[in-house]
C-alpha positions as CSV (number, residue, x, y, z in Angstrom):
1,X,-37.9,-7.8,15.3
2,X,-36.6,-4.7,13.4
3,X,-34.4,-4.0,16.0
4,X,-33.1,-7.5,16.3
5,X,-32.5,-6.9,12.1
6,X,-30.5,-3.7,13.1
7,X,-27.8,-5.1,15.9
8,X,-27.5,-8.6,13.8
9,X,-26.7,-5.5,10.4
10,X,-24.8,-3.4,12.7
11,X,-22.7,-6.8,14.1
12,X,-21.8,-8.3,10.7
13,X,-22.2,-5.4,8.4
14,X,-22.0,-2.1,9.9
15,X,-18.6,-2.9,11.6
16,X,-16.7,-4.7,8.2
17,X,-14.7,-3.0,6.1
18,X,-15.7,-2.6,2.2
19,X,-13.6,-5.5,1.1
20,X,-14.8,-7.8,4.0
21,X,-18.2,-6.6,2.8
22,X,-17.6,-7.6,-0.8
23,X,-16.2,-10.9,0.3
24,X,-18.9,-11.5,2.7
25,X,-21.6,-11.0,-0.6
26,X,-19.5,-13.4,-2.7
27,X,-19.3,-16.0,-0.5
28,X,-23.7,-15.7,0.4
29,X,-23.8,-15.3,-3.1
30,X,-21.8,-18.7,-3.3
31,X,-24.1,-20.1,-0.8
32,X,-26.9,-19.4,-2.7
33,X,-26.1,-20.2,-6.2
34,X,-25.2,-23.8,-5.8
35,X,-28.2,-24.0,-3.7
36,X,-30.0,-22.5,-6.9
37,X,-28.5,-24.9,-9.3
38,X,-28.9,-27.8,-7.4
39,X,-32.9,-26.7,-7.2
40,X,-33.4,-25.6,-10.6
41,X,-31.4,-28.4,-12.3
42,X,-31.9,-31.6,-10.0
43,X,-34.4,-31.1,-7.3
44,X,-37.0,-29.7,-9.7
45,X,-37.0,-31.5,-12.9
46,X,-36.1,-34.7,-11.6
47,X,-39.1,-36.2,-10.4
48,X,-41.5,-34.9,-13.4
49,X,-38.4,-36.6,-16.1
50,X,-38.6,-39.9,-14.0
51,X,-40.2,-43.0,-15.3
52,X,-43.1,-44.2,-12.9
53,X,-41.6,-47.2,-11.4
54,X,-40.2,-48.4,-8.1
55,X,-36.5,-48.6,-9.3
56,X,-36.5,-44.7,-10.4
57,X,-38.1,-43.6,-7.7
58,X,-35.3,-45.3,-5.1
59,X,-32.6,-44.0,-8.3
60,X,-34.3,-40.9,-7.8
61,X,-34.7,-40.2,-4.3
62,X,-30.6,-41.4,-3.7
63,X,-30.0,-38.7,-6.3
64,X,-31.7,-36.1,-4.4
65,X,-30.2,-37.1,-1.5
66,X,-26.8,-36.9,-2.9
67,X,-27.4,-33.4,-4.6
68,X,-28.2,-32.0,-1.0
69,X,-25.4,-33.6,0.5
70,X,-23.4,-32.1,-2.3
71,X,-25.0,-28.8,-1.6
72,X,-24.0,-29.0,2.1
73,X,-20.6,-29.8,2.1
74,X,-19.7,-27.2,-0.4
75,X,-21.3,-24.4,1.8
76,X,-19.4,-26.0,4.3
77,X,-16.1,-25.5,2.9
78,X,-16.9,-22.2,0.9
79,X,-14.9,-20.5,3.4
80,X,-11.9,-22.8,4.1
81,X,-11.3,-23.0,0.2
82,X,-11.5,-19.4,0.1
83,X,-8.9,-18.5,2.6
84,X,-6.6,-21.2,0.7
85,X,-7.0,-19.6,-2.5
86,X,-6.2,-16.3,-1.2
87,X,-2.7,-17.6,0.9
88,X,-4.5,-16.9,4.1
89,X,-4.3,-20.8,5.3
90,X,-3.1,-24.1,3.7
91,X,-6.0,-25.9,2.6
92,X,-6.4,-29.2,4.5
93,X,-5.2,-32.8,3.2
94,X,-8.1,-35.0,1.7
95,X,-10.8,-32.0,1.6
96,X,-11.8,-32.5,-2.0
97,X,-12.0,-36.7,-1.2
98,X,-16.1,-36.6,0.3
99,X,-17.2,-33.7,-2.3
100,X,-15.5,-36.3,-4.9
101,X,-17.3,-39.1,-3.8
102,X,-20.6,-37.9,-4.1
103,X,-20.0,-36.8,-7.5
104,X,-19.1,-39.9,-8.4
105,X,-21.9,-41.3,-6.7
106,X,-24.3,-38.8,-8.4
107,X,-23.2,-39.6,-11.3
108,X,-23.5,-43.4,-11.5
109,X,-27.1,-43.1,-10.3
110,X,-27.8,-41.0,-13.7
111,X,-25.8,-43.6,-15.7
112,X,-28.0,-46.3,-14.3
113,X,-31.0,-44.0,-14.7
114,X,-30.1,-43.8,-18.6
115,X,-29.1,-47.4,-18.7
116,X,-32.0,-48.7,-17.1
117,X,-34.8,-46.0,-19.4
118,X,-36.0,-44.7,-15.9
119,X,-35.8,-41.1,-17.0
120,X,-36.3,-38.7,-19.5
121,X,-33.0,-37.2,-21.2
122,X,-33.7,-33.5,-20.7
123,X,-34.0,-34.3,-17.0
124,X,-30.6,-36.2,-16.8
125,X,-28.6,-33.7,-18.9
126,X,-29.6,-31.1,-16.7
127,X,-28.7,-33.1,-13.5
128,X,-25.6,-33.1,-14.5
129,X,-24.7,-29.3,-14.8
130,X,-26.5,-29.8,-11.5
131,X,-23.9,-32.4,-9.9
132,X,-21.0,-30.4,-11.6
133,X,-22.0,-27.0,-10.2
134,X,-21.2,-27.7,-6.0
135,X,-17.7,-29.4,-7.0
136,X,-16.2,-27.8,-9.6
137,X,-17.0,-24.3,-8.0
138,X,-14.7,-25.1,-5.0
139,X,-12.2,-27.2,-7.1
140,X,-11.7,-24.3,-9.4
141,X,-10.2,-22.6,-6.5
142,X,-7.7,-25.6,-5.3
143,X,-6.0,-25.9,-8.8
144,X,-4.4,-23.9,-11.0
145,X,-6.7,-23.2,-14.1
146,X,-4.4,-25.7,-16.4
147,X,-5.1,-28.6,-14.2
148,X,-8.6,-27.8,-14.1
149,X,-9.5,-27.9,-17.7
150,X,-6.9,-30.9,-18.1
151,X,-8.8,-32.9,-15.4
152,X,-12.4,-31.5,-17.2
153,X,-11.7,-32.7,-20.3
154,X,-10.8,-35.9,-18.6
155,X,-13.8,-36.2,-16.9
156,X,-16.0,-35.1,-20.0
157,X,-14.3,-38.0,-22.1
158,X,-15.3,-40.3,-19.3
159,X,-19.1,-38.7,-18.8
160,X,-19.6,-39.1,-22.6
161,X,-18.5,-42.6,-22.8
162,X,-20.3,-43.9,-19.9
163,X,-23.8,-42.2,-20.9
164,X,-22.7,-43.3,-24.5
165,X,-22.7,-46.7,-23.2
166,X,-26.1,-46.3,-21.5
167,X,-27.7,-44.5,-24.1
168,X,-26.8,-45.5,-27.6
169,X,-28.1,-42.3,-29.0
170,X,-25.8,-40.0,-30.9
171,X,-27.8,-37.0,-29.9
172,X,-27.7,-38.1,-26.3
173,X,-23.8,-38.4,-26.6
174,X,-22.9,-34.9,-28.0
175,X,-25.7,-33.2,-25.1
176,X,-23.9,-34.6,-22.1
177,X,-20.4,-33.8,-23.7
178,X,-21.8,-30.2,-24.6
179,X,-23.8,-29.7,-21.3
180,X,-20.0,-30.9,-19.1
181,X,-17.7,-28.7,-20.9
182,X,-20.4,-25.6,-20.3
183,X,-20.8,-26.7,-17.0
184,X,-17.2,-27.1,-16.4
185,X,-16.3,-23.6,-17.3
186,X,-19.0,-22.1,-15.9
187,X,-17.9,-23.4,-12.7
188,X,-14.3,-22.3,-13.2
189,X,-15.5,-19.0,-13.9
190,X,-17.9,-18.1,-11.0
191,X,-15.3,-19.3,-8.5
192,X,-12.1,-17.9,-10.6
193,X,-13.4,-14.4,-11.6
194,X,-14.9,-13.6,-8.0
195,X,-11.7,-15.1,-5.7
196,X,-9.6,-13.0,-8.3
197,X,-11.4,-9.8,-7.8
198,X,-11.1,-10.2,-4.0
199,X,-7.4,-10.6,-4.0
200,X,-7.0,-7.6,-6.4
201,X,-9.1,-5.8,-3.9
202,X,-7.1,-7.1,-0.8
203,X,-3.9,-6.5,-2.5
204,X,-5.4,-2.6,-3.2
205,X,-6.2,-2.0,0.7
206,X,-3.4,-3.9,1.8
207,X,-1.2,-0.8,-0.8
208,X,-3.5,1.6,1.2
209,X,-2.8,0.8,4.6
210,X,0.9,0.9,3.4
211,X,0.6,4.1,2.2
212,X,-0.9,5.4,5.4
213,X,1.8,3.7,7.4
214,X,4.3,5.2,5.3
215,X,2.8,8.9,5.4
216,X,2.8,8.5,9.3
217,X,6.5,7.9,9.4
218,X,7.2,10.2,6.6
219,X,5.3,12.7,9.0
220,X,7.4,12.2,11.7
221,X,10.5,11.8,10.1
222,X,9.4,16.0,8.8
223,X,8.7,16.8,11.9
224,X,11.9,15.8,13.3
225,X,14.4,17.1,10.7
226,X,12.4,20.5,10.9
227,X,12.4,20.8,14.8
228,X,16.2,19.9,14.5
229,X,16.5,22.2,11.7
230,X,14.5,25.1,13.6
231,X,15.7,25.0,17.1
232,X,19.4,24.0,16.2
233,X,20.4,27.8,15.4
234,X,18.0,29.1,17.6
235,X,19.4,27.7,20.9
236,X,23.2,28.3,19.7
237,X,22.3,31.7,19.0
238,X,21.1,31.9,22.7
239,X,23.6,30.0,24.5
240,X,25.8,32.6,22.8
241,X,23.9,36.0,23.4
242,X,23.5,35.0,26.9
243,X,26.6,33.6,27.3
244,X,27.5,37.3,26.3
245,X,25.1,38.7,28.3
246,X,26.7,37.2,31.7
247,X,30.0,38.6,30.2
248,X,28.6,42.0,29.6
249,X,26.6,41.9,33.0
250,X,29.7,41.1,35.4
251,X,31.4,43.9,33.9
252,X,28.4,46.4,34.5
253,X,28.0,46.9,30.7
254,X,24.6,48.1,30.1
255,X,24.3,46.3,26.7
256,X,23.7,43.4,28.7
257,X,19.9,44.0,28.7
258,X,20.1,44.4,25.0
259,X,21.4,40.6,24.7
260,X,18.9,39.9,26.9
261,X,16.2,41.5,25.0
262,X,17.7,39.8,21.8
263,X,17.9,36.4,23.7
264,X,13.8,36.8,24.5
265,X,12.9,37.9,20.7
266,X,15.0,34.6,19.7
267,X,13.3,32.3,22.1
268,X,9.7,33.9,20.6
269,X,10.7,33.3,17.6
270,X,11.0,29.8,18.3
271,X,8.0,29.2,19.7
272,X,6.3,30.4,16.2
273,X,8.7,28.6,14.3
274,X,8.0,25.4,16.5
275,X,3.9,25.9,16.2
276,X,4.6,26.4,12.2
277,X,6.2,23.1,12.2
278,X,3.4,21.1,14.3
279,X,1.4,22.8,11.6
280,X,3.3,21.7,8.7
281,X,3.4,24.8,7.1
282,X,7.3,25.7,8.3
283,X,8.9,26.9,5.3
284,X,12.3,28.7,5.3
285,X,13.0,31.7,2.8
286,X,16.8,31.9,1.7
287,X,17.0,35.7,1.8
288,X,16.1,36.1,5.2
289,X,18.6,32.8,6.0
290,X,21.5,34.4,4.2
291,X,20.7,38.1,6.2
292,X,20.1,35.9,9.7
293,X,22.9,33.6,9.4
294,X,25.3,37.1,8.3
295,X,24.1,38.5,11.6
296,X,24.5,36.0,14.0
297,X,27.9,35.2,12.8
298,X,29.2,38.7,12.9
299,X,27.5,39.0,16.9
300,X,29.9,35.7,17.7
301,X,32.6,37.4,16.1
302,X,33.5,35.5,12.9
303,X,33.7,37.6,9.6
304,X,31.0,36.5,7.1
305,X,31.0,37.4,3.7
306,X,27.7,36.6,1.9
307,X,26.3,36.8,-1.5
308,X,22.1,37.2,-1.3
309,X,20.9,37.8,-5.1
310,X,18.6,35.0,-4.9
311,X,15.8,36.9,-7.2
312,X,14.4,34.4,-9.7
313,X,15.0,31.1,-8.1
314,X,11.7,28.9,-7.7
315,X,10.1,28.6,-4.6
316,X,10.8,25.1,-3.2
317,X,14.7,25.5,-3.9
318,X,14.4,28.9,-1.9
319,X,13.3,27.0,1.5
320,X,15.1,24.4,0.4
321,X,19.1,26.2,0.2
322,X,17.4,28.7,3.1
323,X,17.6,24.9,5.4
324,X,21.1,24.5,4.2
325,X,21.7,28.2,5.1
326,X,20.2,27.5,8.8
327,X,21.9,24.2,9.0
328,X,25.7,25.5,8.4
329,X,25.5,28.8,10.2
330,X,24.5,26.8,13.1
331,X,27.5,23.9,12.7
332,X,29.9,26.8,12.5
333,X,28.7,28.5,15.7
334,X,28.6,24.7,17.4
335,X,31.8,23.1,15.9
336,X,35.4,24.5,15.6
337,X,36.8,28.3,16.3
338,X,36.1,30.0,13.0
339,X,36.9,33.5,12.5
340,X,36.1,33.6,8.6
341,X,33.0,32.3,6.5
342,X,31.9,32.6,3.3
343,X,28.6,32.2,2.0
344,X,27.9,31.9,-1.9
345,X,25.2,31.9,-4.1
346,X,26.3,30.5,-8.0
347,X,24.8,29.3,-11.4
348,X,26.6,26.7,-12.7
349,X,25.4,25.1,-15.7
350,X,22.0,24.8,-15.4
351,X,22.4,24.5,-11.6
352,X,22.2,26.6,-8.1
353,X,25.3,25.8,-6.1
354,X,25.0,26.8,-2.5
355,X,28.7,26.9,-0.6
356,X,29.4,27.4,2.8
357,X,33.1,27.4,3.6
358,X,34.8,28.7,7.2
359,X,37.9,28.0,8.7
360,X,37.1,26.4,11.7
361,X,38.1,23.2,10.3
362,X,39.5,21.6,14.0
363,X,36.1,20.8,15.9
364,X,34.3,20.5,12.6
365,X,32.6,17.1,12.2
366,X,33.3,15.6,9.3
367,X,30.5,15.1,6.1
368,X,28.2,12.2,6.3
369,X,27.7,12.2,10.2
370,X,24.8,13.6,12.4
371,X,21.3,13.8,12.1
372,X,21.4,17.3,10.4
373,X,23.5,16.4,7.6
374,X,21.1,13.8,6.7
375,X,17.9,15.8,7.2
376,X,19.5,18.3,4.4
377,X,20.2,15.6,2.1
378,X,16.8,14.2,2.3
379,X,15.3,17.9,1.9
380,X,17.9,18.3,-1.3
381,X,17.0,14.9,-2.7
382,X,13.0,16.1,-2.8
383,X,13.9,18.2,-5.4
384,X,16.8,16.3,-6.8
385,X,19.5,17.9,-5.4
386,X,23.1,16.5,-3.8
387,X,25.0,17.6,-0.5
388,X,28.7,17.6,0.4
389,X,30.7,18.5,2.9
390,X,34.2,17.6,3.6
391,X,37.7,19.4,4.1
392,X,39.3,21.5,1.9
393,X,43.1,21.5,2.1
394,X,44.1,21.9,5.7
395,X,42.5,24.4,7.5
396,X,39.1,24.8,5.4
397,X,35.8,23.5,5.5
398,X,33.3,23.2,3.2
399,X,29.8,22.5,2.5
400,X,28.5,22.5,-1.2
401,X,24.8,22.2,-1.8
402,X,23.7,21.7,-5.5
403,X,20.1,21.8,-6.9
404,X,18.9,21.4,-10.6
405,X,17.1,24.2,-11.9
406,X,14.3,23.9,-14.8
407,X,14.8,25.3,-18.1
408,X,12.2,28.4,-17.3
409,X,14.2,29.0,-14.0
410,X,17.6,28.9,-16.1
411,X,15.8,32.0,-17.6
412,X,14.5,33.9,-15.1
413,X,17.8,33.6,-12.8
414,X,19.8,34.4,-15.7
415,X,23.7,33.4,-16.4
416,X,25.1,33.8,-13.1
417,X,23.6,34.8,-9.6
């Protein structure tokens, strides 16, 4: 038995989410409280408030009959009514016709209980928070909450009058009209509040999974841009030392085992950087950029002039420029035949300005286009900053990166760079 307790828990518990788990205890506890009303406010007090005669007894037993048929068909379409009110499914035509019908039903046996003295008022006045309870929980959840008390007030008007016309007591009157309009939005209530926390919480782990969906992507997108960003100068820097290599070697040069050497150092130092970046922990530090990018473009041959007083710049605009740095060096060894580039570091008004500017200008793509273009403008936007890159009369190119420093970085870095 206990283990036939632990694989039905397991089966519909264990293996729900939390907010299928909240919804499944709403709905039971649906089940079970118009099961509870209908006990404790029909089934129970009915046949102690019923006069002892033939007629009530019949009046009495239909009523019964019609409360546990109410009861039924409202468990029955707890869960259809649900998934309407949350915009999972339309809710079918005619599904609020039967649970009508037997409200009206249930309520014109109490009028001719009343009319007919075959039962005790308590009795009746509870019957009919009892009749209210199983329709107006699920109707609550059909209409909007304007229609609902527009319709309730209609239907207490027409409650009062008829059990005013069975029962000419004033008393009488102003209990059925009291106990319907408590009734009525007690039922709006129960059904309203708990279908409106279940859509918040839907809505809340519906946001999550987004959010995970989005990190995901975000993640890959990083790890892309930095593997581009990480073996783009890596591999032009050796296609170009061994390209120098075979150079040197068919000549008999011994410094051809240097490029070598230097080619082997490079392609070790892209396996760390390519581990650091499945890590997530690639950063890339400006200093070392601007002193990298100087030598590699001096061993290809093209004069670099560079400006590296980077002291006092935060951080995350450090590895940020240092991509830039990496980015450009390896363009200008990949695209055009420069033989000058300049490489400066500038404060201009409350800004770092990054420039890159060579004269290879003929096989130099221009800005906007390839995949490591964008990957520095979506680094530079991170923290705010802009890219460009475009020609610059007719035999320059340039690429200007420009980040916004904070107030307390203003200070540190001082006036100009």
């Amino acid at each position: 038995m206990t283990g036939r307790i632990r694989r039905w828990q397991q089966r519909h518990w264990g293996q729900r989410s939390k907010v299928e788990r909240v919804e499944l205890y709403s709905v039971i506890t649906w089940h079970c409280s118009i099961w509870f009303i209908a006990g404790c406010w029909v089934l129970l007090p009915l046949p102690a408030g019923l006069a002892h005669r033939p007629v009530a007894v019949v009046l009495g037993s239909v009523l019964a009959l019609v409360s546990i048929a109410q009861c039924a068909t409202a468990n029955a379409l707890v869960r259809t009514t649900l998934d309407a009110c949350l915009g999972r499914t339309e809710l079918p035509p005619g599904t609020q016709r039967f649970p009508a019908a037997l409200l009206g039903l249930g309520f014109a046996v109490l009028v001719t209980l009343v009319a007919l003295d075959a039962a005790k008022p308590v009795p009746v006045r509870m019957a009919i928070g009892g009749l209210l309870m199983p329709f107006g929980l699920l109707y609550g959840l059909t209409v909007p909450v304007r229609t609902f008390l527009l319709r309730a007030a209609l239907l207490t008007v027409l409650i009062t009058a008829a059990f005013g016309w069975a029962d000419h007591s004033a008393v009488g009157v102003v209990a059925t009209a009291v106990t319907t309009v408590f009734q009525s939005l007690f039922t709006l209530l129960a059904g309203r509040c708990g279908a409106w926390t279940l859509s918040v919480m839907w809505e809340a782990d519906r946001a999550r999974e987004t959010e995970a969906r989005l990190a995901v992507a975000e993640e890959r997108l990083r790890f892309g841009r930095d593997l581009h960003d990480v073996l783009g100068r890596n591999l032009s820097v050796i296609s170009l030392k061994s390209e120098l290599a075979v150079q040197l070697a068919r000549r008999g040069r011994p410094e051809a085992v240097e490029q070598m050497i230097e080619v082997q150092r490079v392609a070790q130092e892209s396996q760390r950087e390519v581990r650091a970046v499945v890590r997530g922990y690639r950063e890339a530090d400006l200093g070392a950029e601007l002193v990298g990018a100087q030598g590699v473009l001096t061993a290809a041959g093209i004069d670099c002039e560079v400006g590296d007083r980077t002291a006092g710049l935060p951080a995350e605009v450090q590895s940020v420029l240092g991509w830039v740095v990496r980015e450009a060096t390896t363009n200008v060894l990949r695209h055009g035949d420069a033989g000058h580039c300049a490489l400066r570091l500038e404060m201009q008004e409350g800004r770092v300005v990054l420039t890159v500017e060579n004269d290879g200008v003929a096989g130099t793509p221009h800005g906007g286009g390839g995949s490591g273009l964008a990957g520095l403008r979506e680094r530079l936007a991170a923290v705010g900053g802009t890219l460009r890159a475009g020609r610059v009369g007719d035999d320059r190119f340039r690429l200007a990166a420009e980040v916004p420093l904070t107030q307390e970085a203003r200070e540190v870095s001082g006036v100009m760079l």
